[in-house]
N, C-alpha and C positions, 0 to 999 in steps of 0.2 A: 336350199343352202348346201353349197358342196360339203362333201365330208372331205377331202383329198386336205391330208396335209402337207404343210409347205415343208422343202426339205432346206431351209434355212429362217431360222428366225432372227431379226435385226435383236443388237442389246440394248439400243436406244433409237428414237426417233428425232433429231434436227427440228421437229416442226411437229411439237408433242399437241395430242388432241387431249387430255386430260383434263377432264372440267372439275373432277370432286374424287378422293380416294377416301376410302371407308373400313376401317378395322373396328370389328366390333367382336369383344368377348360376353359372351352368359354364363353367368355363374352362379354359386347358391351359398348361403353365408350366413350366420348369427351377427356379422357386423354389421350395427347400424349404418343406413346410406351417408349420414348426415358425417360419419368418422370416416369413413372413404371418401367423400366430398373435402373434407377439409386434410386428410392428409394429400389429397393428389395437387389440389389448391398450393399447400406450404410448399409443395416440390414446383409449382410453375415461379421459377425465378427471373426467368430469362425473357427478353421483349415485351410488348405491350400486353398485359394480363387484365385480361375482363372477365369477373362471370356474373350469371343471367341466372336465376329461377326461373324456371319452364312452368308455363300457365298449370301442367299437370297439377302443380300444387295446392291449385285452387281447389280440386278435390278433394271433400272429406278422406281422414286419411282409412276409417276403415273400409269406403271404398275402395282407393287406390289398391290394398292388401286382401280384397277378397273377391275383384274382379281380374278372372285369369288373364283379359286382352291389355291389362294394364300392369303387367307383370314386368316386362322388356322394356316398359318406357324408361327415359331418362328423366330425372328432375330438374338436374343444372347443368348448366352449360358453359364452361370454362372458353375463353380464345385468347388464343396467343398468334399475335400475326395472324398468318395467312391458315394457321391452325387451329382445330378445336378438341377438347375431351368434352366427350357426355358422358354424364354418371346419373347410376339412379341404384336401387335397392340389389339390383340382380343384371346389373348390364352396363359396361364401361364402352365406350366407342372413338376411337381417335379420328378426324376427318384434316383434311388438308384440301383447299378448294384452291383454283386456279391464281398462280401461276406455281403448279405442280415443280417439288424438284426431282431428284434421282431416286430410285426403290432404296438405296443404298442409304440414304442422307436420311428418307422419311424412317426407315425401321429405326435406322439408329433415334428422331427423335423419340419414338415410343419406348424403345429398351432405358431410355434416358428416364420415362417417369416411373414403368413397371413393378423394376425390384426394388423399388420405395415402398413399393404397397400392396404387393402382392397375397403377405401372409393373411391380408385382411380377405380376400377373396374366397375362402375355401374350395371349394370344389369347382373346378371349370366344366362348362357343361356344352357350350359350342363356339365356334369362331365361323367368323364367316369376314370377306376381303371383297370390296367391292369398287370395282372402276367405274364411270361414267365420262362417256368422251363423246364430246361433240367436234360435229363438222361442217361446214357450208357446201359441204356437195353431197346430190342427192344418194341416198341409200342403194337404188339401182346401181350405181355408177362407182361407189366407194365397200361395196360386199358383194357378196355371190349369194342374194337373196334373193331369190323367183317366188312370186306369192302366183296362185292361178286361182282363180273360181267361177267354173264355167266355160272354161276356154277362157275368159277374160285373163289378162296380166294385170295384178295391183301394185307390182314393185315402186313405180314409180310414182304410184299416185298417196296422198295422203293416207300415213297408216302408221297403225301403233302393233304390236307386234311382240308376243312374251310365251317363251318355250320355256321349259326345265326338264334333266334327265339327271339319273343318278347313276354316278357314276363310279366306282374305284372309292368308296366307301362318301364319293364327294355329291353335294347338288349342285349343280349350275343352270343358275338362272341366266337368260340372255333376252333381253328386253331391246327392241332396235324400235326408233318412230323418228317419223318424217313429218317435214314440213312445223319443224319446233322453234318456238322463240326463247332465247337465253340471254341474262346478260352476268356479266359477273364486274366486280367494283372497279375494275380498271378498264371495261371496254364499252360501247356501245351494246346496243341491244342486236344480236343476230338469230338470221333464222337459217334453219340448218336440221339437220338428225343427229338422234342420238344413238348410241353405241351402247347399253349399260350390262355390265358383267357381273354376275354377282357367283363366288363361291360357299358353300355353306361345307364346315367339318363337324359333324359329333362326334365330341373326345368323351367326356362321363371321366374327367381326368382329377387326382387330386394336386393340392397345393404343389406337391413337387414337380408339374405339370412344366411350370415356368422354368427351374430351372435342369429339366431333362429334354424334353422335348419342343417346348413352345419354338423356338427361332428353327427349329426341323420342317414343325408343321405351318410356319407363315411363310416361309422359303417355297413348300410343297404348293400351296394355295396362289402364290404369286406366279409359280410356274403352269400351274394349270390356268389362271386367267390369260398369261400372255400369250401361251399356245392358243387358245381360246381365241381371243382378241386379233390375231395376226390369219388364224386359218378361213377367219369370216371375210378377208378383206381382199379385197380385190390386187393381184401384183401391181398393175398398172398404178395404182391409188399409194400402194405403197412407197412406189419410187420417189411421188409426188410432196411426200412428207422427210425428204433425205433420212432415210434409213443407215444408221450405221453397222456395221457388221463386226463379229470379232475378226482378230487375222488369223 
């Protein structure tokens, strides 16, 4: 995968790949999940409002609280539109699945539920920003990914594909695979690669977290996946997607 970065990055794409966007904060708290479930609920006013208990429940609850791999889950699942919040004991996550709008349109809907319910959160403990974008042209063809083993080339042939480095206090995960079926509620089923980005920050921040730094540090993380996201791809691939530029 080249490292060479590009000395221009577009500030939007014409012909956006965005299959699913992912903001998820971890935090630690005396407030029951059950009173963050239903203040972040009273604040969904807007469009179609559904929520879901997540099978997790079915779990006795003092497993749920004394097995460490079930700490992060969420229990319900809130959708509004083309939007979702998950909530659970220690972890809030906003998702928006395709047809994605602007960085600018999506943060605003998050700061829109945030400092509703913030105070309930106590101590923030990490955020992490996660892209997934698909595309119908092969991974060879649409990034500067050379896989080798043996002399053999695998770029091209069916393959899944998951690095992470740390970096500048950040993790980035980068997850690429070919030869995948997707469908989402408005389209057919396609097959295609996937792109998937993930940022990880540990803050260890408290409640005034939100309003000092939090819109610094999803700013910070957003620009680190789009550099991310644009240096893996091929120019020719990006023209193909009307890239627009600032002036």
């Amino acid at each position: 995968m080249s490292n060479v970065a590009m000395t221009k990055i577009p500030i939007k794409l014409g012909k956006d790949l965005i299959l699913e966007a992912i903001l998820e904060l971890r935090f630690s708290t005396q407030t029951p999940a059950e009173v963050i479930f239903g203040a972040i609920y009273q604040s969904a006013h807007s469009g179609t409002v559904k929520s879901t208990p997540l099978p997790i429940l079915q779990i006795p609850e003092v497993v749920r609280k004394n097995d460490p791999n079930l700490k992060y889950q969420p229990h319900w699942k809130i959708d509004i539109d083309t939007r979702g919040i998950w909530i659970g004991p220690s972890v809030i996550s906003f998702s928006i699945s395709s047809p994605y709008v602007s960085w600018v349109s999506w943060k605003s809907f998050v700061m829109d539920f945030l400092p509703k319910f913030t105070h309930l959160l106590g101590n923030t403990e990490r955020i992490s920003l996660r892209f997934v974008n698909f595309t119908e042209e092969n991974l060879c063809k649409a990034t500067n990914l050379c896989v080798e083993i043996g002399g053999y080339s695998k770029s091209c042939q069916p393959l899944s594909f998951q690095t992470t480095s740390t970096e500048d206090g950040s993790v980035k995960t980068l997850r690429l695979a070919n030869n995948v079926q997707v469908q989402t509620r408005h389209e057919q089923q396609k097959l295609g690669s996937i792109i998937d980005i993930e940022i990880i920050k540990d803050v260890q921040a408290f409640s005034d977290f939100f309003n000092n730094h939090f819109l610094t540090t999803l700013d910070e993380l957003h620009n680190i996946e789009k550099e991310m996201f644009f240096n893996i791809l091929q120019g020719d691939f990006i023209e193909t997607l009307n890239p627009i530029y600032e002036d």
